[in-house]
C-alpha positions in Angstrom: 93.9 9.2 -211.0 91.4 7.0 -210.1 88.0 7.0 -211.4 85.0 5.0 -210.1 81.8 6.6 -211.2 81.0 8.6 -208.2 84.5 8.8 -206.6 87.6 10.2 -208.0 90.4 9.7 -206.2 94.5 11.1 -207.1 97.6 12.0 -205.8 98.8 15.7 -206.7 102.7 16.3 -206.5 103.9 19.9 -205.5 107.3 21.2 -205.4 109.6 19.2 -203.9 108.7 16.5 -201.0 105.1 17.9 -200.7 102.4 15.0 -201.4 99.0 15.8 -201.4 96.3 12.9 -201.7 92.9 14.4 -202.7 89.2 12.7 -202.9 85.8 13.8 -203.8 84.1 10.7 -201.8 83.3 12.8 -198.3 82.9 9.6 -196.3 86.1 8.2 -197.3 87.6 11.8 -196.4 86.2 11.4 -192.7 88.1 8.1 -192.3 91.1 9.6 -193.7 90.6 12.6 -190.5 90.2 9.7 -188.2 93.0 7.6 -189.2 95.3 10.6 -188.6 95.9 11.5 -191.7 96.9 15.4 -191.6 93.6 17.7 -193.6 94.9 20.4 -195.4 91.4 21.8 -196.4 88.8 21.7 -198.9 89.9 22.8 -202.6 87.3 23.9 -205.6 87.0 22.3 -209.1 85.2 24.3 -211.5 86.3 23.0 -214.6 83.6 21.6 -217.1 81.2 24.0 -216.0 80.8 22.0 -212.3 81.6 23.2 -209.1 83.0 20.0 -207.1 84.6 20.1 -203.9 87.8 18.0 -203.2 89.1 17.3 -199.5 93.1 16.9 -199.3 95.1 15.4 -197.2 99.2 15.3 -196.4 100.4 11.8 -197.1 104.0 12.0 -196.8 104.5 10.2 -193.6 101.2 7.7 -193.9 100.6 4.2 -195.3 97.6 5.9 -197.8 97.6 2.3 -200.0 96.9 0.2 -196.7 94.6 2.3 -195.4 92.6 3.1 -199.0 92.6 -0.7 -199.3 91.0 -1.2 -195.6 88.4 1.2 -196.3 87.2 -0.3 -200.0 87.6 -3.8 -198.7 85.2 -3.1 -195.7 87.6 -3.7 -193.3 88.4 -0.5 -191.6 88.2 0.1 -188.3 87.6 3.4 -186.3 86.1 4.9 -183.5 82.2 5.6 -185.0 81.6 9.0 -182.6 85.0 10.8 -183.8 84.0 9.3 -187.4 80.3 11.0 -187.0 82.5 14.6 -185.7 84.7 14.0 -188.8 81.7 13.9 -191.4 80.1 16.8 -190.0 83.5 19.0 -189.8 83.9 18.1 -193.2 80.2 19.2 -194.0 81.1 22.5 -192.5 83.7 22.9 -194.3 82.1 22.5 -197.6 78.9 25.1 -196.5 81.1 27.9 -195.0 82.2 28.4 -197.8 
């Protein structure tokens, strides 16, 4: 796991082939929608007394390295409408529930 102050960012292995790559950072999580990257939903911590939401994503079939290093790096590039429509999807996501 990967810790940066505000962002946590980890890999959770399931049973058998399943791979699913989760982050907190809800920006990064929209450019993850946009690169194709399949959502599998929004998960809840509550551990430590905080609630904290967690976005995950299926990331058997997808280069997640190159594209985590594109996004830090500043050099990711995607269409800036669908990534607006991803944020707010995601936003909705988090207040429905």
């Amino acid at each position: 796991m990967l810790s940066l102050g505000f962002l946590r960012l980890g890999v959770e292995r399931g049973m058998g082939s399943e791979s699913r790559y989760r982050t907190s950072d809800l920006y990064y999580a929209a450019y993850l929608k946009v690169a194709c990257v399949p959502y599998l939903g929004v998960v809840w911590d509550d551990t430590g007394g905080k609630r904290k939401a967690y976005f995950l994503f299926d990331e058997r079939q997808i280069p997640m390295a190159d594209l985590k290093s594109q996004y830090f790096q500043d050099r990711a590039k995607v269409r800036a409408l669908s990534y607006a429509q991803a944020v707010r999807g995601l936003k909705r996501d988090l207040f429905d529930r």
